[in-house]
C-alpha positions as CSV (number, residue, x, y, z in Angstrom):
1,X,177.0,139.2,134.3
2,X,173.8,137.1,132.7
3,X,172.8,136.4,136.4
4,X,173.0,140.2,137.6
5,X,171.0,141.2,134.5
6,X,168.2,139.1,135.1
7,X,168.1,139.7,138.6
8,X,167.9,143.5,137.6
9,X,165.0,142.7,135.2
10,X,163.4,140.3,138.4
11,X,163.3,143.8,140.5
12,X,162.5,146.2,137.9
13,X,159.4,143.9,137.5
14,X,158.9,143.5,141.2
15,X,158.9,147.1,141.6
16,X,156.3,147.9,138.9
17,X,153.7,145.1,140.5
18,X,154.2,146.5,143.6
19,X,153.6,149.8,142.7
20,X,150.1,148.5,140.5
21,X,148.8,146.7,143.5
22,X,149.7,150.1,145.8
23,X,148.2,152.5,143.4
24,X,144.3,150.0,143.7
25,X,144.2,151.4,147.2
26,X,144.4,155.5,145.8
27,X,143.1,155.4,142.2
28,X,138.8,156.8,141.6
29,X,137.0,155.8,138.7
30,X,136.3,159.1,138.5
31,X,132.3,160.3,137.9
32,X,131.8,163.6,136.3
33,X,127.7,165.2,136.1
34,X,127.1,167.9,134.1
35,X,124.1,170.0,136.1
36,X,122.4,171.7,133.1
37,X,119.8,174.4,133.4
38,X,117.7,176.4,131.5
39,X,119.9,179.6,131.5
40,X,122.9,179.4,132.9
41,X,122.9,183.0,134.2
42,X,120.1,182.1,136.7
43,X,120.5,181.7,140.3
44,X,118.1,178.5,140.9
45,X,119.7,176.5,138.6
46,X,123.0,177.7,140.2
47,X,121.5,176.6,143.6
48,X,121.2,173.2,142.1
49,X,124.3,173.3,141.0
50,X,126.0,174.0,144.7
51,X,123.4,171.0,145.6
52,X,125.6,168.8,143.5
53,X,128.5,170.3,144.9
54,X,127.2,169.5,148.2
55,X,127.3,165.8,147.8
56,X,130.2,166.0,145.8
57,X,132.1,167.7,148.7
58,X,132.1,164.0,150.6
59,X,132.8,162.1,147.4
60,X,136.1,162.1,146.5
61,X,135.1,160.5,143.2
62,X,132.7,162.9,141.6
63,X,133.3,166.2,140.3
64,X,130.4,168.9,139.3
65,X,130.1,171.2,136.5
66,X,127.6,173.6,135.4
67,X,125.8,174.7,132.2
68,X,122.9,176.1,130.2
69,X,121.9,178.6,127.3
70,X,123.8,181.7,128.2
71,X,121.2,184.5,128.8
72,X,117.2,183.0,128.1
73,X,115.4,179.7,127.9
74,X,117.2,178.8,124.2
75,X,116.2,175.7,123.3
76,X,119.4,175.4,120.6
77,X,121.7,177.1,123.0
78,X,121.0,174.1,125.7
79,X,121.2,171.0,123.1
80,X,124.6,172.6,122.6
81,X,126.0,172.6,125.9
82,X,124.5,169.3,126.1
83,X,125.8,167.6,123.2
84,X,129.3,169.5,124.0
85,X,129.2,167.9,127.7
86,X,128.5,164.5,125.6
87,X,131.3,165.1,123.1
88,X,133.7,166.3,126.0
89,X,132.8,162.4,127.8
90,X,130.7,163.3,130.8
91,X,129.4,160.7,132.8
92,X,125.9,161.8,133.7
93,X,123.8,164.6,132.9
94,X,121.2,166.3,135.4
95,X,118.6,168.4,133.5
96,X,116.2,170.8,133.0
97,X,114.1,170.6,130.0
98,X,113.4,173.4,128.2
99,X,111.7,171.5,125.0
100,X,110.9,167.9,125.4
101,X,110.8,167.1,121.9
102,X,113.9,169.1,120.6
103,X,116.1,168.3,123.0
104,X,115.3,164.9,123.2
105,X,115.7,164.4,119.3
106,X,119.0,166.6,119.0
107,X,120.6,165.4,122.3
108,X,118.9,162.6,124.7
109,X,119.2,160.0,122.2
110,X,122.8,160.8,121.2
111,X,123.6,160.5,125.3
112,X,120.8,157.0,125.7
113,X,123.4,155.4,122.9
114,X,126.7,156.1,124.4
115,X,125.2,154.9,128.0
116,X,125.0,158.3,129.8
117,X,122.6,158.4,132.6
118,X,120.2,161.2,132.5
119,X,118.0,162.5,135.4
120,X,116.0,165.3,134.8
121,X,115.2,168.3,137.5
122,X,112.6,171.2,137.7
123,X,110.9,170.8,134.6
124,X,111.0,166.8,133.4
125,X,110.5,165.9,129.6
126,X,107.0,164.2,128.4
127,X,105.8,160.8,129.3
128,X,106.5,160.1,125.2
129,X,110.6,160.5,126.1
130,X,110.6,159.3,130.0
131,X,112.5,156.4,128.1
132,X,115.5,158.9,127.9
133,X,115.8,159.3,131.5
134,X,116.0,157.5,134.7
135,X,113.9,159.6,137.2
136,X,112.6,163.2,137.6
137,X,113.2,165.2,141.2
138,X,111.8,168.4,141.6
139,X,108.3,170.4,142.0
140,X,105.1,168.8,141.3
141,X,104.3,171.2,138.8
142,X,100.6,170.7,138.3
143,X,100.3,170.7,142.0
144,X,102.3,174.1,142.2
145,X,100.4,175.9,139.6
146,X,97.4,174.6,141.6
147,X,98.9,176.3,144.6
148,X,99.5,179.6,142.8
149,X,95.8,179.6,141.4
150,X,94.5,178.7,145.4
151,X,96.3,181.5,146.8
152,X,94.6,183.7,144.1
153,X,91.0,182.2,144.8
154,X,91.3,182.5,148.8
155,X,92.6,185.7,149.5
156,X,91.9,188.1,146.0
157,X,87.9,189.3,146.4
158,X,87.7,192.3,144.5
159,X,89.4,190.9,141.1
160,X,88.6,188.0,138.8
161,X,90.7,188.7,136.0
162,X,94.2,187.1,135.6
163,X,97.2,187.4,133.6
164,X,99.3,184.6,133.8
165,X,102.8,184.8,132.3
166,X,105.6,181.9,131.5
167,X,108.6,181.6,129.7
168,X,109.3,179.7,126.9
169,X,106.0,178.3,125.2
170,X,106.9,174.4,125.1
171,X,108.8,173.8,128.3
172,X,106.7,171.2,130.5
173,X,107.1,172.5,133.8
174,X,105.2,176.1,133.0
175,X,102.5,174.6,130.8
176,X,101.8,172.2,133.6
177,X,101.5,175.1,136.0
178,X,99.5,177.0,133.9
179,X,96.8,174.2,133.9
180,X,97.4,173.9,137.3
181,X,96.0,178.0,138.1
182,X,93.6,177.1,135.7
183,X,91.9,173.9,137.4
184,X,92.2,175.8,140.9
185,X,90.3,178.7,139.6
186,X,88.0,176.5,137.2
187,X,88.4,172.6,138.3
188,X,89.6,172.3,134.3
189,X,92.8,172.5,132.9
190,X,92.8,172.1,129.3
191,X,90.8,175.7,128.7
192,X,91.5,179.4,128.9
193,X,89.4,181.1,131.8
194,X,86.2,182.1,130.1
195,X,84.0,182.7,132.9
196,X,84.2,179.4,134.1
197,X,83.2,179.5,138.3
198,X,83.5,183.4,137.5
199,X,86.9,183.8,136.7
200,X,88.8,185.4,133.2
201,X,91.9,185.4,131.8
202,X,92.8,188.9,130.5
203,X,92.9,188.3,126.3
204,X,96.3,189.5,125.7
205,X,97.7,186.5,128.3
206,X,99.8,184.0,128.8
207,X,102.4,186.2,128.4
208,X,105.7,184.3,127.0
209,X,109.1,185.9,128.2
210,X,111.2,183.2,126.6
211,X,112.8,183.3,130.4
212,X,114.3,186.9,128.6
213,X,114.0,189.4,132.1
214,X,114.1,192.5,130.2
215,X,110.8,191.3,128.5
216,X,109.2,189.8,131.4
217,X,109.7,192.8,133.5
218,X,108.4,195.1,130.7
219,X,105.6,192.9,130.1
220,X,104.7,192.9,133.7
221,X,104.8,196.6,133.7
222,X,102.2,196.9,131.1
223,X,99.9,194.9,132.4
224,X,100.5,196.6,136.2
225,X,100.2,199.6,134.6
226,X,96.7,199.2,133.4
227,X,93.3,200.0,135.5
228,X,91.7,198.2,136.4
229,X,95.1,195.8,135.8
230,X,94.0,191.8,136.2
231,X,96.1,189.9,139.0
232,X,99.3,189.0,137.8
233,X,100.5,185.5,138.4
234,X,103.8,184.7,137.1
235,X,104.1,180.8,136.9
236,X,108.5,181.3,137.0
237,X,109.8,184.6,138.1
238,X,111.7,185.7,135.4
239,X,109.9,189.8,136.0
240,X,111.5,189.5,139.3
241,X,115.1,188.0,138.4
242,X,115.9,191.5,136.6
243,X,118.3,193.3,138.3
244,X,116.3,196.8,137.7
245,X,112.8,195.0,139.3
246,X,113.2,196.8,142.8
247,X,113.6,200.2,140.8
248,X,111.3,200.1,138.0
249,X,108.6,198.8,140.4
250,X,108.9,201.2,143.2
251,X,106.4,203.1,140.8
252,X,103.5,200.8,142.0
253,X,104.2,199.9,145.6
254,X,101.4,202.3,146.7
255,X,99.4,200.5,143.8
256,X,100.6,197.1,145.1
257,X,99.7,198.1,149.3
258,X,96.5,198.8,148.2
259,X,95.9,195.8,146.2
260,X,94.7,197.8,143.5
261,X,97.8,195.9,141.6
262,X,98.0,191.9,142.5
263,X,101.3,190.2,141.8
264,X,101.3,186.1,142.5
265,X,104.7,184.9,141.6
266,X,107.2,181.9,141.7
267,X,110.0,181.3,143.4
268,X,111.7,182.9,146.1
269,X,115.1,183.7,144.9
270,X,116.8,186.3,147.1
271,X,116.4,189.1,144.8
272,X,112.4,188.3,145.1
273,X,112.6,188.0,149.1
274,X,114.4,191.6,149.0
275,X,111.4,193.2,146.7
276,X,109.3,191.5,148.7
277,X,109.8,193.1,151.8
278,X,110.4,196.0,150.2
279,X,106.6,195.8,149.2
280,X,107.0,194.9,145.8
281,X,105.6,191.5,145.6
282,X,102.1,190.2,147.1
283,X,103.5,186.7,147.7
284,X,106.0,184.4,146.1
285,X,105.5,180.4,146.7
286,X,109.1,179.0,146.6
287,X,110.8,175.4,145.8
288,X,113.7,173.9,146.3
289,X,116.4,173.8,144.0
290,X,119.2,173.0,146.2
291,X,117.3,169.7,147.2
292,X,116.6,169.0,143.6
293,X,120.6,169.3,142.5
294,X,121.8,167.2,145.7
295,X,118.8,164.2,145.3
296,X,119.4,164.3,141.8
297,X,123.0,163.8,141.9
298,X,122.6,161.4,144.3
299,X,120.5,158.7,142.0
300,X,122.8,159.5,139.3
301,X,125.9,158.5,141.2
302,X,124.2,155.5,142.5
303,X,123.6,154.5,139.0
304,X,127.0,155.2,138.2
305,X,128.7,153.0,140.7
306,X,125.9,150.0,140.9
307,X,123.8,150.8,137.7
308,X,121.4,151.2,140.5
309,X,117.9,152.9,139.4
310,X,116.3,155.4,141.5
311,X,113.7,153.6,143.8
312,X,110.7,156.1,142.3
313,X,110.1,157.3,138.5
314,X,109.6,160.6,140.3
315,X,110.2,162.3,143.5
316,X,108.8,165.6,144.5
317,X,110.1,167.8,146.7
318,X,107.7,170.1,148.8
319,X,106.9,174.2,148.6
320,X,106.5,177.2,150.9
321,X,104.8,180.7,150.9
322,X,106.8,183.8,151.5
323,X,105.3,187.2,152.0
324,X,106.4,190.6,153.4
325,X,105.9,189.7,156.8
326,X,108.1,186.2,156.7
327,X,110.4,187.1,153.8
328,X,113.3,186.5,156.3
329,X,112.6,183.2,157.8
330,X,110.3,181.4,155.1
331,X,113.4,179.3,153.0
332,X,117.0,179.5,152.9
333,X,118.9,180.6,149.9
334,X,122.3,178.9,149.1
């Protein structure tokens, strides 16, 4: 009876090392990354996150989810979602910053100590809290603001008076464009346009939507509205994300064919590419926020699996130019 027993317990044993050494061929250490943008209700971040779901798609291991502030660039709303993606065990985090300073005191310090990898995306924190992530992958944001202020100096003859208008006052990405337009229009950065190589800025601008689209739009509106009204250059598109854009600016298209009413805007969501052929836009210069979710998703799973760090502190993804005659073919929309 003694032998039978132990014989049992010889096969019960067996059975469960057998079925620890089969299971090492079919368990993941699994990898989640949080994909956080600036508003959550905004389709280029949610472009970044299908990027992520891209490269997710032929990596069994890593899963994608999605946040932000709910409806405009909140910098308290997104150190919430963050710290809740912290507190909820997330492996990595891919970012973008709407305050440097805040979120990294409130958030990116909590995530450095419990050894979550951070990348940031589209708008990177300042070189004071680069510590706090491994890399940045997006738009070289002084060089697109550049871009913006280029396309305003080369083909606009009969206006010298701009109205730029961002989003929320301390994000990084907008205030580098902003000095971008400047030093295009100027070669300086660091002061309003007072005349400088003949060119103003209008005295009621920058305009700050706070990434809020109701605002934006009305605040375009205003200045549109105006005569002469300066040339609008919107360094995010926020005006043209509303919903009620195509409408409310159907008003001006003769204004806007006439170029009696200028508008230079980011991005080339497909909401923009519609007003655009429609008339409604002058030109939009898009990036790439697919690219930006998939590469950045990419270093942080490397990291994850090898502590491997990205190759380059930063890498920079490229721009195009869409306007109503290419609004169809000049970049693809996911």
């Amino acid at each position: 009876m003694l032998n039978k027993f132990n014989s049992l317990i010889v096969a019960v044993c067996y059975g469960i090392k057998l079925s620890f050494f089969f299971a090492s061929f079919t368990v993941y250490a699994n990898y989640t990354i949080g994909v956080i943008g600036k508003t959550k209700n905004d389709s280029f971040y949610i472009q970044s996150f299908k990027g992520c779901q891209k490269l997710a798609e032929t990596t069994p291991d890593l899963t994608c989810i999605y946040d932000g502030a709910e409806d405009f660039q909140d910098i308290r709303g997104q150190s919430l979602k963050v710290n809740r993606l912290i507190d909820e065990g997330v492996s990595a985090l891919l970012i973008s910053i709407t305050d440097s300073e805040f979120l990294t005191n409130s958030a990116l310090k909590r995530a450095y100590e419990k050894n979550i990898p951070v990348v940031t995306f589209d708008s990177d924190l300042l070189p004071q809290h680069h510590d706090y992530r491994l890399a940045y992958v997006g738009t070289n944001n002084f060089d697109f603001g550049v871009a913006l202020g280029n396309y305003v100096k080369n083909n606009i003859t009969h206006k010298n008076t701009i109205c730029m208008q961002s989003g929320h006052p301390s994000t990084p990405n907008l205030n580098e464009r902003i000095k971008g337009v400047r030093f295009a229009l100027s070669g300086q950065s660091l002061h309003r346009l007072k005349g400088q190589q003949g060119w103003y800025e209008h005295e009621l601008c920058p305009l700050y939507s706070l990434g809020k689209r109701g605002l934006a739009l009305s605040q375009m509106i205003g200045k549109i509205k105006m005569q002469p009204s300066p040339i609008f250059v919107a360094v995010a598109g926020f005006a043209q994300f509303n919903p009620r854009y195509i409408d409310q600016m159907a008003l001006f298209k003769n204004k806007i064919k006439s170029d009696k009413a200028v508008i230079v805007s980011a991005d080339t969501e497909s909401l923009q590419l519609k007003a655009l052929k429609k008339g409604l836009s002058t030109v939009n210069i898009g990036q790439k926020p697919f690219e930006m979710g998939q590469k950045g998703a990419q270093y942080l799973y490397q990291y994850l699996q090898n502590k491997e760090k990205p190759k380059q502190e930063f890498t920079y993804l490229g721009f195009h130019y869409c306007n109503k005659e290419n609004a169809e073919s000049c970049t693809v929309n996911y």
